[in-house]
N, C-alpha and C positions, 0 to 999 in steps of 0.2 A: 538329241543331237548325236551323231555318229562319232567315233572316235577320230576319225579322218578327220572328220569338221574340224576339232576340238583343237586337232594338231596344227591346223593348216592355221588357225585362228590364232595361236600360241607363238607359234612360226613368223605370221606375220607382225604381230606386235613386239616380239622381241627384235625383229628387222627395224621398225619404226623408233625404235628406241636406241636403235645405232646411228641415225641419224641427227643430225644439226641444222642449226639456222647458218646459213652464210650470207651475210649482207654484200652486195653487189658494189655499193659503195659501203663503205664503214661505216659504224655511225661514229666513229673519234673521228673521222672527217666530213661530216653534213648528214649519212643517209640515213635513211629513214626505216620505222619501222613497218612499211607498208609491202603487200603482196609482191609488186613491180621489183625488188630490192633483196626479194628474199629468196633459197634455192636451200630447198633440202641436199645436205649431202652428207655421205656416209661420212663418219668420226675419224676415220685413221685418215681419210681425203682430204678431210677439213681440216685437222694437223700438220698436215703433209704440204697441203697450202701454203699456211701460214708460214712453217719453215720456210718455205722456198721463197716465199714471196712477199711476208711480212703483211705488209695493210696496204700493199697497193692494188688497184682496180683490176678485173679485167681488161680494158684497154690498156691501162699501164705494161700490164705484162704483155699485150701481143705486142705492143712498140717493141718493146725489150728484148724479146724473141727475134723479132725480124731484125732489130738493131743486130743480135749476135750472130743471125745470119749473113745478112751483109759483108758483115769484116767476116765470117772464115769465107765466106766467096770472096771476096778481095787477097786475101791470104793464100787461098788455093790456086786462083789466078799466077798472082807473083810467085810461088813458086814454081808452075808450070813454064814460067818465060825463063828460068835457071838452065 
């Protein structure tokens, strides 16, 4: 095997090993250990997550999001009528 190969093989397994499981739903609240539930993501993402968003869902957080868009459009609004 070429030394290129060796690297690219090394490369890649050290990338795979940066990665985590992240359950879609948690399993501290119902989900499962199944494919459907599950999403490789890079370690400092999957940290990063967590900070921000604790154990809530994906849908949880787009509510949440769109929730905090709403009020600064409303906030942006009312100060435009000043």
């Amino acid at each position: 095997m070429s030394k290129k190969k060796k690297k690219g093989r090394k490369w890649k397994q050290r990338r795979r090993r940066r990665r985590n499981k992240h359950h879609l739903i948690p399993k501290s609240r119902g989900g499962a250990d199944i494919p459907s539930n599950i999403i490789l993501i890079d370690i400092d993402k999957h940290r990063c997550w967590h900070t921000l968003f604790g154990n809530l869902t994906l849908g949880e957080v787009i509510r949440l999001l769109e929730r905090l868009k709403r009020i600064k459009e409303v906030k942006n609004a009312k100060e435009e009528v000043r």
